[in-house]
N, C-alpha and C positions, 0 to 999 in steps of 0.2 A: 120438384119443379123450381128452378130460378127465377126470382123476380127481386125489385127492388121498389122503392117507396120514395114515389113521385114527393118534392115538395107540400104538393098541395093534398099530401095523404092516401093520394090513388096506388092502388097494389100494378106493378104493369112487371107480366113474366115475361121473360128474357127463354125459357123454352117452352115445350110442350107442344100444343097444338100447332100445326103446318098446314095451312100458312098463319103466320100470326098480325091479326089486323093491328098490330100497334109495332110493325116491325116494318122499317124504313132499309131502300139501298139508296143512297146518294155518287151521285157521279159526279164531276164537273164538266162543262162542254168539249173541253180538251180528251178528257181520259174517255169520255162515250164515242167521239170522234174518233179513235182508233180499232172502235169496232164498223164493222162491215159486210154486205154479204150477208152467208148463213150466219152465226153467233151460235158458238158451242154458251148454253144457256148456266151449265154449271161456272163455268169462265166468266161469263156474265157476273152474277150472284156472289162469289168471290171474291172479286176485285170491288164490288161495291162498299162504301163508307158505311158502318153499321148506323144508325140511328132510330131511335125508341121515340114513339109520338103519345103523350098522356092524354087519353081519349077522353078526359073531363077536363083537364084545365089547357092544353095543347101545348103545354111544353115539351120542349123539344129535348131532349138527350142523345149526343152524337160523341161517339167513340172514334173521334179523329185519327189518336193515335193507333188503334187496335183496341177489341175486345178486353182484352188483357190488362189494358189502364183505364184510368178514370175519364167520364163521361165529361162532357161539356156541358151545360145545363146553357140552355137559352128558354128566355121568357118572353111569350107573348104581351103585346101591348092590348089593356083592355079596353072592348071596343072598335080596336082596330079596325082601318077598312078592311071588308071580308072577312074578319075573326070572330069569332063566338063571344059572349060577354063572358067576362069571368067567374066564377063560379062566387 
């Protein structure tokens, strides 16, 4: 099973179980825009931005460029309006 290790120490697999509750699609309002109609759903899923959400500390990990390369790490501000406290 693929995973990798959150900052803050959390295991988060990248396979395995389907669906995976810590597996993000990202769109932007442009690219969702060009769907319409039925939606062939694999087409969907695809074309989405992969991104990994650490379900303890809520960092974010998005593979802008593809799977293939390295992740973007963004960090929740703790506290945040609407966010969990930090761990």
């Amino acid at each position: 099973m693929a995973k990798f290790v959150c900052v803050c120490g959390t295991e988060i697999r990248t396979s395995g179980d389907i669906p995976n509750e810590n597996e993000w699609k990202l769109f932007s309002d442009v690219e969702f825009d060009q769907y319409s109609g039925q939606v062939d759903v694999e087409k969907l899923y695809l074309a989405g931005t992969i991104a990994f959400r650490c379900p303890v500390s809520d960092h974010l990990w998005i593979y802008w460029d593809g799977f293939d390369k390295t992740p973007q790490l963004y960090e929740p501000i703790p506290g945040g309006e609407g966010g969990r406290q930090a761990p």
